[in-house]
N, C-alpha and C positions, 0 to 999 in steps of 0.2 A: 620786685619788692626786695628790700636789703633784709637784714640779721635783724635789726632794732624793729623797724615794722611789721616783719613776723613775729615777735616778741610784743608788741605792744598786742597785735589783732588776737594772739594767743589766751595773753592774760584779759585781754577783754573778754572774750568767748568762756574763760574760766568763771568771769567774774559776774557773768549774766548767769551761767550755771547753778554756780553758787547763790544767787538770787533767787533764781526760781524756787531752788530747793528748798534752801528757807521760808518763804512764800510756801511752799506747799504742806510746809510742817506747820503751819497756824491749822490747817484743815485736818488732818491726820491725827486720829486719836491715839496713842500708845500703849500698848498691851503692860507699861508700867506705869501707875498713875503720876499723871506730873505732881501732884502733894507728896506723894513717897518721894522722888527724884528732889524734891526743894527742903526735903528733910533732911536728908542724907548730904545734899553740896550745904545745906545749912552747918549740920553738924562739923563739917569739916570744915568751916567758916569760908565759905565761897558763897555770895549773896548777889541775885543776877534777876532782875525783874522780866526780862524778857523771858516771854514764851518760845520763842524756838530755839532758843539756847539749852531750857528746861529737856523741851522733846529732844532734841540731837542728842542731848548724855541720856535721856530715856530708849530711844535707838540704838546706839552703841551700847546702853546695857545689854538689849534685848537681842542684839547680836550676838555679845559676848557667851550670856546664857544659853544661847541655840548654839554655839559653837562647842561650849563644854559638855551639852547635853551629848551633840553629834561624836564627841571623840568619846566619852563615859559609853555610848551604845556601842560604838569599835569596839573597846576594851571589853564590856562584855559579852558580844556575839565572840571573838576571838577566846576569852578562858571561855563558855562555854563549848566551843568545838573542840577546844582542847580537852575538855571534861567527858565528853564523847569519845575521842578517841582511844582515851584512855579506859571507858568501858565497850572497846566494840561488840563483846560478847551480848552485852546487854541491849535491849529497845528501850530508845528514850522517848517514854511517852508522854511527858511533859514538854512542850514545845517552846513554853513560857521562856521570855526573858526577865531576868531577874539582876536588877541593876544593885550591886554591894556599894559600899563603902571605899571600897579599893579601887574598881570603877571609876568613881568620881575622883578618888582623892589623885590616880595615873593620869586623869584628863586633865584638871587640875595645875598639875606638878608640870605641866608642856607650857601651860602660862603663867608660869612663873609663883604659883600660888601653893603652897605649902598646908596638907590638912592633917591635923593630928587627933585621932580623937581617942577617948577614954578606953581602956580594958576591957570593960565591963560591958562595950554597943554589943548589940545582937548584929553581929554583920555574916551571916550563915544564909545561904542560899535558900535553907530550907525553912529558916526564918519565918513566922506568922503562916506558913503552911498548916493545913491541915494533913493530923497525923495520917490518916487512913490515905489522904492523895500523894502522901512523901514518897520518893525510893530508895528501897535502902540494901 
């Protein structure tokens, strides 16, 4: 088999690929409603009747969001063990994760997405705590 024949049987086998998967996203419901995803490509004036094009950007959303969730939980398991070490004297008996502001906005900031918010957020760990369970 030469270079071109390997290359056609290639992108053939992509292009079945590609098919199926399509196909399989008519079946496949989206953890983001396709009415939200055709609001949003609306908004931005991108207008596409097809449903698997709708689910694909609602896929890739839902990627996107599990990937910023996953680096936000890095970022915060990391400042809190740095929060620990810094009290070793102390027992941290709260064990909770407590996802900030900062958090998100470091995870963020790696895709390219810039978050600024106001003065005034309550972005404190101990935030909506209850007094009596705080440590201080």
């Amino acid at each position: 088999m030469n270079h071109s024949q390997q290359a056609t049987g290639s992108r053939h086998d992509d292009d079945a690929a590609l098919s199926e998967f399509l196909a399989s996203l008519m079946e496949y419901t989206p953890t983001i409603p396709d009415e939200l995803v055709e609001h949003y490509l609306g908004k931005s004036g991108f207008q596409c009747p097809d449903v698997r094009l709708i689910r694909l950007v609602a896929v890739a959303t839902q990627k996107f969001v599990a990937d910023v969730a996953s680096d936000a939980l890095q970022h915060c398991k990391a400042r809190q063990a740095a929060v620990v070490k810094d009290k070793r004297d102390k027992q941290q008996k709260d064990k909770r994760l407590i996802l900030t502001m900062e958090d998100l906005s470091k995870a963020l900031r790696e895709y390219g997405v810039n978050v600024k918010h106001q003065e005034y957020f309550a972005d404190s760990p101990s935030t909506g705590v209850d007094s009596t369970s705080r440590e201080e």
